[in-house]
N, C-alpha and C positions, 0 to 999 in steps of 0.2 A: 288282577289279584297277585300274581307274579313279581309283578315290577313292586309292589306295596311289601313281598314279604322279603325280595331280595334287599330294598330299602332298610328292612327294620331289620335284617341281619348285619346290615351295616354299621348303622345307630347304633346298636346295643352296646358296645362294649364303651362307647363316647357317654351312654344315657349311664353305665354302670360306675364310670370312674367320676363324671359329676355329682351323683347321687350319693359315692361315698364322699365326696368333697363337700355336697349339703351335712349330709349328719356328723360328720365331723366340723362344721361350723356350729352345730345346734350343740353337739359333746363340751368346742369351746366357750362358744357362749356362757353357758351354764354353768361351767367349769369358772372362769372369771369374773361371773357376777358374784357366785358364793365367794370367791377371792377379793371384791370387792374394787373390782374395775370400776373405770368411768362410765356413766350413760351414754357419752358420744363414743367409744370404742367402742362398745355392746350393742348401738345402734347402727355400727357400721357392720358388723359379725353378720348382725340378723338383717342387713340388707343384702349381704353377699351371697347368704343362705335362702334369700327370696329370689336372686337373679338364678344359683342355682336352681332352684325347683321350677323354674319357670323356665330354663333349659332342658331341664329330662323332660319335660311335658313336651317340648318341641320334637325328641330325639323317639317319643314313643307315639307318634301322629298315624304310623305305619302298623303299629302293633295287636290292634284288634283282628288286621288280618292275618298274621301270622298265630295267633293265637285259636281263632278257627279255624286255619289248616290243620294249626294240630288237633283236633278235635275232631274233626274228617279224619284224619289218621287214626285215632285210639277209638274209633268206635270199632274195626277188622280187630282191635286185640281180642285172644282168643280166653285170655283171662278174665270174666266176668267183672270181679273186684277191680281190676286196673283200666279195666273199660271205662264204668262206672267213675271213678274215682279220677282220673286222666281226662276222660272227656269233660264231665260237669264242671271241672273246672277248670278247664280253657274255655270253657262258655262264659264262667265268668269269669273270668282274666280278661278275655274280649268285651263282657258289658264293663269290666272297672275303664278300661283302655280308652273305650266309647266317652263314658262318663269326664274321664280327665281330660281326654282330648275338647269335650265343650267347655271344661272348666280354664282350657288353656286360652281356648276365647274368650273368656269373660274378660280372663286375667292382663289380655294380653291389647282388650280394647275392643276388639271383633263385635263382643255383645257385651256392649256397656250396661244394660239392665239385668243382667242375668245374678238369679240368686247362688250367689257364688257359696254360701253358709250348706245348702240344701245338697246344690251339686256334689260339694266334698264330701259330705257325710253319706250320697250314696254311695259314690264311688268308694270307699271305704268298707262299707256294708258288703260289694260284692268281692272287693279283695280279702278281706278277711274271709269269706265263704268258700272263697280259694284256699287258703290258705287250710284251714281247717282240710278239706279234702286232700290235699300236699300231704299232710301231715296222716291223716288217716293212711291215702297209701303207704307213706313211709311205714308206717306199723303194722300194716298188715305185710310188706317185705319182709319186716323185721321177724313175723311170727311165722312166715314161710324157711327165713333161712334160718330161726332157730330150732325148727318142727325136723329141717332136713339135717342139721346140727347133731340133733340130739339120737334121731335115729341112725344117725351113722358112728356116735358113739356106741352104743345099745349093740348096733353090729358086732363092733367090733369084741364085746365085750367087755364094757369098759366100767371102770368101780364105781360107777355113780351109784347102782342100784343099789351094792351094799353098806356104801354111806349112808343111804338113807332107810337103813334100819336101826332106827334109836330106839331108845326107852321109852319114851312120850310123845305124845304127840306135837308137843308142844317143839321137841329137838326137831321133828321130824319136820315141821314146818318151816323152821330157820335154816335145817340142810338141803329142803326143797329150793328157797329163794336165794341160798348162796349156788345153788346151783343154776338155778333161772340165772341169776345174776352176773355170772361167770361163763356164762353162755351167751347173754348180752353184749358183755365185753368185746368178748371172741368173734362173735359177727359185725360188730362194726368195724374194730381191727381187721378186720378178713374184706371189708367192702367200703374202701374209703370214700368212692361215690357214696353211698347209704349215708355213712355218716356226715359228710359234709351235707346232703340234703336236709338230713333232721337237725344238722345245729343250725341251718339258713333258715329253717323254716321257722323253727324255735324263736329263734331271735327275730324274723319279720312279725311275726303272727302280733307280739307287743306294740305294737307301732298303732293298726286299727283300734287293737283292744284300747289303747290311751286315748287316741281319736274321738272314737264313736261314746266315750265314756264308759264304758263296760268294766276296765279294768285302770285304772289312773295310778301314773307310775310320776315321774317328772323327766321334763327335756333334758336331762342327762341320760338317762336311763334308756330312752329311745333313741337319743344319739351315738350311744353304746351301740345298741341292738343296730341300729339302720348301718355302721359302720361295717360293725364286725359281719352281718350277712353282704356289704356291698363288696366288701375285700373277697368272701368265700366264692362270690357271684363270678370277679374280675377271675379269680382261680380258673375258675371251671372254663372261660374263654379261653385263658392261655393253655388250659392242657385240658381239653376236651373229653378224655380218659376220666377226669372226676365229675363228670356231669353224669347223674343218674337216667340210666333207659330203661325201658321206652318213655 
């Protein structure tokens, strides 16, 4: 198990920078056919964009096991919601992992009969249910440090309380949510971890939703999103400081 997670610590930053090099094939693709490329350059894009994905599939053979170690890690967190939320989904990050890693044999010849349609579309199924969880923790940090925010303004006595004495209810509802609002700001400025977690998450979470049909955008749009979270991914390697803990 050691040797499998020391492996995929390896991997990853190799699986992260071909992975932005896929969706930015898929960005150009898309990008030149509305420009009105040729068929044989557009079939060359989306073959390079195939050797890519069939590259990170290789780079992440190791990564179900790293994926339950951390889940053996987050179940001792002492915070309920992060328990919850941290573990269940390195459980599924581990079944996506699983999934692609057979999808990588189909692909790659290993198991020439395998329903390679079926395969994907689970594997898809359990990383978006990651994702979604990502994304819940994120927002529950978010309402613990605006809750801790807010009452250390209140401390200190600070003029929000008597902003929000208006005439109507109606004022008092729009200086509530510039308030909320301004508060939001504040804590993600205040925790660039946080925020880099919720724009990666943001922008991956698109990618299944496209996938599984739930939410249909076009290969531009996903090529967008899979970019801009692989560049924020490569970040977090290089300065490990923007990587959100636990």
């Amino acid at each position: 198990m050691d040797f499998w997670v020391q492996f995929s610590a390896q991997s990853q930053a190799k699986e992260r920078v071909f992975r932005a090099a896929q969706y930015a094939c898929t960005l150009l693709g898309y990008t030149l056919q509305k420009n009105g490329a040729s068929a044989d350059f557009l079939a060359r894009i989306k073959q390079l964009e195939a050797h890519m994905s069939l590259g990170r599939k290789l780079f992440r053979l190791g990564n179900s096991a790293d994926a339950l170690e951390s889940a053996k890690r987050a179940i001792h967190l002492s915070d309920v919601v992060l328990r919850f939320c941290i573990t269940v989904s390195n459980l599924n990050r581990a079944m996506y992992f699983a999934c692609d890693n057979i999808l990588w044999a189909g692909k790659s010849g290993l198991l020439p009969h395998m329903d390679q349609e079926k395969w994907s579309q689970r594997s898809f199924r359990y990383y978006f249910f990651a994702l979604i969880l990502n994304l819940s923790r994120d927002a529950y940090e978010i309402r613990l440090l605006m809750e801790r925010e807010a009452c250390g303004k209140r401390a200190k006595g600070s003029e929000t309380r008597h902003a929000l004495r208006a005439d109507t209810s109606l004022q008092q509802l729009v200086l509530r949510l510039k308030v909320q609002l301004h508060l939001l700001v504040h804590v993600l400025r205040s925790n660039p971890p946080l925020l880099v977690d919720v724009v990666k998450n943001a922008c991956d979470i698109f990618i299944p939703l496209d996938k599984l049909g739930l939410y249909k955008t076009n290969p531009g749009f996903v090529g967008l999103c899979g970019l801009t979270s692989s560049i924020l991914s490569i970040l977090t390697i290089v300065h490990p400081w923007l990587k959100l803990k636990p």
